[in-house]
C-alpha positions in Angstrom: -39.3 -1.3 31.7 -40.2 2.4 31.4 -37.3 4.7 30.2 -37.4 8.7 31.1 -35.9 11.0 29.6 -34.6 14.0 31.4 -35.3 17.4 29.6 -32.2 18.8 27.7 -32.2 21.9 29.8 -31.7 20.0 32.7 -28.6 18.0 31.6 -24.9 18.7 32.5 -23.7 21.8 30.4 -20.3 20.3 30.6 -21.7 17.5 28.1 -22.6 20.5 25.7 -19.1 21.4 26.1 -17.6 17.9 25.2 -19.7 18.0 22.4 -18.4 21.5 21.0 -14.8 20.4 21.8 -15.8 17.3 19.9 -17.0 19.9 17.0 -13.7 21.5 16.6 -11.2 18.7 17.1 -13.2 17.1 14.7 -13.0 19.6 12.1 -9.3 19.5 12.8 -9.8 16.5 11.8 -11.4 16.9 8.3 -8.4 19.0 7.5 -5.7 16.1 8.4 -7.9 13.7 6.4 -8.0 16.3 3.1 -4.3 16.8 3.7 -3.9 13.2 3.8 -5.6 11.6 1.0 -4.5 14.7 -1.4 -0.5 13.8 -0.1 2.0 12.6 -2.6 5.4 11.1 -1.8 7.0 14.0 -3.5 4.9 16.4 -0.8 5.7 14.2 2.0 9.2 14.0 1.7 9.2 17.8 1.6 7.5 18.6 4.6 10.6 16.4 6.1 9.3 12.7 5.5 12.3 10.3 4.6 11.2 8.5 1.4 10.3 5.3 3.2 8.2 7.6 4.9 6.2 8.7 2.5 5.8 5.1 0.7 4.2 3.9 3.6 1.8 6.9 3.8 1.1 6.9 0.6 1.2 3.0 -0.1 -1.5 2.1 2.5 -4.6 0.2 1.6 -7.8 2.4 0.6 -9.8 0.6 3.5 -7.3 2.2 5.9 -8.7 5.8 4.2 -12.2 5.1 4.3 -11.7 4.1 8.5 -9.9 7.3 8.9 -13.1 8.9 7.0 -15.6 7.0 8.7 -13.9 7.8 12.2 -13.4 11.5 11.6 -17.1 12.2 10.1 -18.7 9.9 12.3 -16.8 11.8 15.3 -18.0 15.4 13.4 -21.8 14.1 13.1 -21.7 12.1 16.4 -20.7 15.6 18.5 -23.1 17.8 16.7 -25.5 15.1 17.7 -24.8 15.2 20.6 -24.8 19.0 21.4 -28.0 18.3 20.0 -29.1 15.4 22.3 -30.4 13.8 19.9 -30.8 10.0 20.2 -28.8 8.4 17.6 -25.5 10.4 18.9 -24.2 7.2 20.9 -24.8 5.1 17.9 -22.8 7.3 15.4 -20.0 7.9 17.8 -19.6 4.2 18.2 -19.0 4.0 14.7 -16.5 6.5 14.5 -15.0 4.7 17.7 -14.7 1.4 15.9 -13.4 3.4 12.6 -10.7 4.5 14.6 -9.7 1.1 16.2 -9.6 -0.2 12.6 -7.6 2.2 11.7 -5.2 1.8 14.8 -5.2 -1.5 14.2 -4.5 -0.5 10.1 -1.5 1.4 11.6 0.0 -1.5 13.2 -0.4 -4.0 10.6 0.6 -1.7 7.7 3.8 -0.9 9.3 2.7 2.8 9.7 3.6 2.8 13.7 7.1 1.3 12.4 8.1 3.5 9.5 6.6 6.8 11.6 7.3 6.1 15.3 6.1 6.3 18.4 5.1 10.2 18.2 2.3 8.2 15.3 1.4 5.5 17.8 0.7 8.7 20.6 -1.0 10.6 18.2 -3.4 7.7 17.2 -3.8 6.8 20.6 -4.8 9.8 21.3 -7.7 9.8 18.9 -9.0 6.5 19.4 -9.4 7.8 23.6 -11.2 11.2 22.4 -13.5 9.0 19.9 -13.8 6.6 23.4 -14.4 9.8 25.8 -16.8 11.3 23.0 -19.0 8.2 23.4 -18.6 7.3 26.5 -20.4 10.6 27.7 -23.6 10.3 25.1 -26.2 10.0 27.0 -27.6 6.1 26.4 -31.2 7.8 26.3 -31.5 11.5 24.6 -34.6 13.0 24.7 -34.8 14.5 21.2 -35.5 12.0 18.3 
């Protein structure tokens, strides 16, 4: 089986697009993780967390951190890839895909979605469909290696 690869000049802009949208809500991202893993429970409660809040925030396991990490710079690399067309965009936007399911599934386990309600379980839902959408739309052949 032959594969061909269309040129990149030639492919939907709106996939260019995605991909810059995907730039800048993952950036967005970066700042939510740095605000996250340099939160205390001290800071939480006074940006208007309840205590029991902020212990679960701030009492979650580390491999919870490193999916949120792995999701959000996966999800950074994967759209600059992918404004690139380079080939390995799908493949690092699946990662950041699965990073985010761990972590949804982190969420729900950990009592996060409990203690934060369901504004938390939207938000995260939220994420884990842009991650989806994100790779869903990489191209399964790009023509730039």
């Amino acid at each position: 089986m032959t594969t061909t690869f269309t040129p990149a000049a030639s492919q939907p802009r709106w996939i260019t697009g995605a991909a810059l949208a995907g730039i800048g809500w993952n950036i967005f991202g970066l700042v939510q993780f740095a605000t996250s893993v340099t939160a205390t429970a001290d800071s939480l409660v006074a940006s208007g967390l309840s205590p029991e809040q902020a212990a679960v925030m701030t009492g979650y396991p580390a491999w919870m951190t490193a999916a949120f990490f792995f999701g959000v710079t996966g999800g950074l690399i994967g759209s600059l890839l992918l404004a690139l067309r380079h080939r390995f965009a799908r493949s690092v936007l699946l990662a950041s895909l699965l990073a985010y399911v761990a972590l949804w599934i982190g969420d729900a386990v950990h009592g996060v979605f409990a203690a934060m309600g369901a504004a938390q379980v939207a938000i995260l839902t939220t994420v884990v469909a842009i991650a989806a959408a994100l790779f869903a739309i990489a191209p399964r052949n790009s023509p730039r290696a």
